[in-house]
N, C-alpha and C positions, 0 to 999 in steps of 0.2 A: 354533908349538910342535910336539914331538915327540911322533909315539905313545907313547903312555903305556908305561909299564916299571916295575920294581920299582927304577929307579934315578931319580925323582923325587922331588923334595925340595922344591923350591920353588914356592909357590902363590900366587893373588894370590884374597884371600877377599874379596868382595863383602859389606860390613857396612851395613844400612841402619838401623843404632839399636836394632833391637828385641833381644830376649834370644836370639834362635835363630840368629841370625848370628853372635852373640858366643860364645855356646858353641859355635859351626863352629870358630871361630878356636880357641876354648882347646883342644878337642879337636884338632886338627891342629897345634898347639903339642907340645902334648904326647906325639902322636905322631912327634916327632921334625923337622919340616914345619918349612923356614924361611919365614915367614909374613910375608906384605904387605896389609894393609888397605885397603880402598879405600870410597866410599861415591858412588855416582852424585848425583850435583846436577843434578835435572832439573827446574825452574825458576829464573828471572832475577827472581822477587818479584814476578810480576803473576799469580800463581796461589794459588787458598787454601786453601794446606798447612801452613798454622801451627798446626792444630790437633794435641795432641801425641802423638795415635793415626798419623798420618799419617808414611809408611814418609821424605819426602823432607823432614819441617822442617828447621828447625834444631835443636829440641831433638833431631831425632832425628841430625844430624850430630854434636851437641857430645857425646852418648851415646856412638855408634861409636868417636872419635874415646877421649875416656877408658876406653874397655876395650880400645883398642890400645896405650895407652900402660901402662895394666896388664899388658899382655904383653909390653909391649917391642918393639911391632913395629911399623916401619916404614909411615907410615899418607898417604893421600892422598885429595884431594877431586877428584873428574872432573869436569867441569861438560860433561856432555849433555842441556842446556836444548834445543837445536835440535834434534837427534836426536828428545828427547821430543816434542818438538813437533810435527816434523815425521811420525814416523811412531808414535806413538803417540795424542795427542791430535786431531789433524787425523783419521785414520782411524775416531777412536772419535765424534766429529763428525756426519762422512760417513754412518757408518752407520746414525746417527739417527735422520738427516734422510729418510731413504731406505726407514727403516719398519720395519730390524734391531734387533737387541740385540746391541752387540758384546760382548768383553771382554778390555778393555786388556790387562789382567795376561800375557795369550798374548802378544800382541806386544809390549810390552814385556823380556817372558823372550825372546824371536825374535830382536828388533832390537838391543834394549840388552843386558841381563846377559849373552847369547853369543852374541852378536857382538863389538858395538863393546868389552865387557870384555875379549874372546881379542883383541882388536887389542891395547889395553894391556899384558895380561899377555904378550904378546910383546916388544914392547916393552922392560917391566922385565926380562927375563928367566926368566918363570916359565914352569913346565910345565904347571900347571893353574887350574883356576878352580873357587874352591871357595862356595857358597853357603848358609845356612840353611834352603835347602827340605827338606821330611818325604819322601824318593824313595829307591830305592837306585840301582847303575848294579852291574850284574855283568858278570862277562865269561863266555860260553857258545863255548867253543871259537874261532873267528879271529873272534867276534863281539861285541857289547857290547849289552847289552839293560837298558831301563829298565823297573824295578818299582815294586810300591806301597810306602811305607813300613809297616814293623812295627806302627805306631801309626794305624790306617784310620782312626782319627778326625782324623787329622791330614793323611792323604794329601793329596798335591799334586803326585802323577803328571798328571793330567789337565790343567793349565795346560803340562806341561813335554813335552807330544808333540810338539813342534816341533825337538828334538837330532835330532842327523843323529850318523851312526858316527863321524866327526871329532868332535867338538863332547863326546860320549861316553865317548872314550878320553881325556880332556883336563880333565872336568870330577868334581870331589867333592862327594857328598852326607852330608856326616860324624851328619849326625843319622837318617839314614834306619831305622838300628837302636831308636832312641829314643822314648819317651813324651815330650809335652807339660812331663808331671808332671816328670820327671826332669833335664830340660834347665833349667828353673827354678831346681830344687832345686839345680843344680852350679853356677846363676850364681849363687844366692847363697851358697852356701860358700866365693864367691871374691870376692865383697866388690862385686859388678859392680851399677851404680846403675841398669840397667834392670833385674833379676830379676822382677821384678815390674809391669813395666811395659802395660796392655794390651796385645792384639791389636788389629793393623787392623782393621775392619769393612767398609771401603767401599774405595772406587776413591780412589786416594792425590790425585789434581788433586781431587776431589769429594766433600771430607769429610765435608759433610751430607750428602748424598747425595740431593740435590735434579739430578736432570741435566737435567732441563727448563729449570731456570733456567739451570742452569752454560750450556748451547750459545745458549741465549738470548743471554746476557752476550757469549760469545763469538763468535756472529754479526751482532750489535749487530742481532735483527732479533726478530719477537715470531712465532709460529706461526696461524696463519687458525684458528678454531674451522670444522666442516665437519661431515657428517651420520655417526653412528652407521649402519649397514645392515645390515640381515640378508642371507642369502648369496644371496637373490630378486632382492635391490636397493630393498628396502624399505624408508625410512627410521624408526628407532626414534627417533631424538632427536637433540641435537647436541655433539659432543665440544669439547675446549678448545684441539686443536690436537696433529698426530700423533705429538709429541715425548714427551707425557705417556704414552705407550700402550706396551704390548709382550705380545707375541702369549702367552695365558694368564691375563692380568689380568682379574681381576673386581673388586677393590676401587676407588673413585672414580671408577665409570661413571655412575653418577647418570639409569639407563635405568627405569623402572618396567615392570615385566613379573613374570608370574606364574612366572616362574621364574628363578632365577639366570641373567644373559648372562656372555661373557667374549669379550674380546679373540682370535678367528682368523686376522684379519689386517689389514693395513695397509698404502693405497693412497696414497702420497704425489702419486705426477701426477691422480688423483679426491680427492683431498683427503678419503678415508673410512676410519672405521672397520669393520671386521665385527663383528659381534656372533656369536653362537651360544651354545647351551647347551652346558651339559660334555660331553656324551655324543659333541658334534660334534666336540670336541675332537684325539679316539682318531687317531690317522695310526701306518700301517703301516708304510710306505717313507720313508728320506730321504736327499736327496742330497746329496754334501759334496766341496767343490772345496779348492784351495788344498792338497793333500794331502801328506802326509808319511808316509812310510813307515819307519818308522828302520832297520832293517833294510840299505836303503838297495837294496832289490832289491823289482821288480814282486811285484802278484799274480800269479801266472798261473791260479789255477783259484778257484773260489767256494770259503770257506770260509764256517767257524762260529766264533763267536765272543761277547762280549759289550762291548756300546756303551755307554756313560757320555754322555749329551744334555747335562748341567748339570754343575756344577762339584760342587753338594751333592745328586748323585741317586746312589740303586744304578745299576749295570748292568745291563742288559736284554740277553736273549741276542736274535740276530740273525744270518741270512745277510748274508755281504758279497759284491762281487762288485768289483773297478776296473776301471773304464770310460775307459782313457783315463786323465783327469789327475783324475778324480774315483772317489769311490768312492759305489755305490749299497746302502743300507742297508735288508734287510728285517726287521723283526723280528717277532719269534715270536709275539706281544701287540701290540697297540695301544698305543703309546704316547701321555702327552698333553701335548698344543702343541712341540712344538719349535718351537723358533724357529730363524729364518732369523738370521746373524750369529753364533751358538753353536757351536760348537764338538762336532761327534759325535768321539769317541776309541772306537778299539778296542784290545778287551784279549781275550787269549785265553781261550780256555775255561775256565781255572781262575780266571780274574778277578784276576793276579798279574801281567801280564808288557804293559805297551804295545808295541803291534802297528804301531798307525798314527793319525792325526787327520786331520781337515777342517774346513772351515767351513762350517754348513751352511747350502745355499743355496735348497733347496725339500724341500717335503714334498707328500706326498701319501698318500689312501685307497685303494688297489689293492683291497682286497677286501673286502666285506661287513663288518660288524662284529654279532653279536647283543644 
């Protein structure tokens, strides 16, 4: 595809079922956009995503599929089962087992919807690739920069820091102006039989949201139970296996102690968990590999800025500094638990505009806490 210009017209709009995708499409209909639907098929039917919250069933194909033909456009089913498999589901596995917290949704936006979708929409001929997400994409001078969406209840900057300036110039976020509320209200004034239809909630392979069982099933193997530990090496008790744990959990520890514990960390080759109380929680610094800059240029000097740890936290302000292929985060406050496999995103100062992400891979207390 072409850098982007005021002379694009054709787009290949990723539709997974739900109502925000389909209002992507009616809006850039309407804005004039000749318009191709698509809908990724990311299992072969040994995955359980029939539930009809679930971005990849069927009901959510045969949905996509009749609000294309309401528009009259041009519509297609991609079957990237392996793709998902391979670097989505395998990866989110991996990380498990290993004593992270991933989350698919990043790589999946990475590997599937831009990438292997900018393969297709080359292909068909399109110039861009346009999706449902709540983000905007501006252009600042010879540059392209990703924002929050209008509707901060809905933002979805933070899964989408992985665009590079190609990927940017390329791609549309037609709802990024928009409310929830509004995006609804215009699928049903147009007769569209998802308007109303829930929101995901969970990881699309893992509907219940049971993932202990889900890698269970798919390792055909069951996890050792092993000791709870305090950070002495003290054993509190004994856990059910490291798959159920993730760094910050205090619910279903089943530790007796006269004060709340919660989940520090987790040592898959000592088969333990950590315990600690919240206060231990607090980490100042964290590291974050795997980095993306969109900008698509070095740091070169430490700045200021503000880091987003979770998908549904505010931002915390924080010195940055890149090291290399990594970036090292200090922040101004203690934050509590990061987890290792999550995703640190910076935003600049005004808390509008991504800057950069990683994955982060360690944390640590640098200095005193009172």
């Amino acid at each position: 595809m072409k850098a982007g210009s005021g002379g694009r017209k054709k787009v290949l709009v990723a539709m997974s079922g739900g109502v925000d995708s389909s209002v992507a499409a009616l809006l850039l209909k309407e804005r004039g956009w000749e318009c191709v639907g698509c809908t990724m098929r990311l299992s072969d039917g040994d995955l359980p995503t029939a539930d009809e919250k679930a971005c990849c069933s069927l009901d959510a194909v045969e949905d996509a599929r009749s609000v294309a033909f309401r528009l009259g456009m041009p519509y297609y089913v991609f079957n990237f089962s392996d793709d998902f498999e391979k670097d989505v589901i395998e990866p989110f596995v991996s990380s498990y087992t290993e004593g992270k917290t991933p989350n698919p949704c990043i790589e999946c936006n990475r590997r599937l919807k831009f990438d292997r979708l900018y393969e297709r929409a080359g292909l068909l001929g399109c110039d861009a690739v346009a999706t449902g997400h709540y983000a905007r994409i501006c252009r600042d001078g010879d540059r392209w920069s990703l924002k929050k969406a209008r509707d901060l209840s809905k933002d979805q900057s933070y899964v989408l820091y992985t665009l590079t300036q190609e990927q940017l110039s390329h791609t549309l976020f037609p709802l990024g102006e928009m409310t929830k509320q509004q995006a609804r209200e215009l699928a049903g004034r147009h007769g569209f039989l998802n308007a109303d239809r829930p929101d995901s909630q969970d990881i699309c392979f893992v509907p219940d949201g049971d993932y202990a069982a889900f890698i269970e099933r798919r390792l055909q193997r069951a996890f050792p139970p092993g000791d709870f530990v305090s950070p002495d090496g003290r054993v509190l008790g004994r856990h059910r296996g490291i798959i159920h744990y993730t760094v910050g959990q205090r619910r279903g520890l089943g530790v007796p102690a006269e004060t709340k514990l919660y989940v520090s960390a987790i040592d898959p080759g000592a088969n333990t968990v950590t315990l600690v109380r919240e206060e231990d929680l607090m980490i100042d610094t964290v590291v974050a590999d795997r980095v993306n800059i969109l900008s698509g240029e070095a740091f070169e000097k430490p700045f200021h800025g503000l880091v987003r740890l979770r998908y549904r936290q505010p931002e915390r302000p924080a010195g940055i500094i890149q090291d290399g292929d990594r970036l090292i985060i200090r922040f101004d406050a203690p934050q509590r638990a990061p987890a290792p496999g999550q995703a640190a995103v910076v935003y600049d100062e005004d808390g509008e505009t991504v800057l950069a992400g990683g994955t982060i891979v360690c944390s640590r207390k640098e200095r005193l806490t009172k």
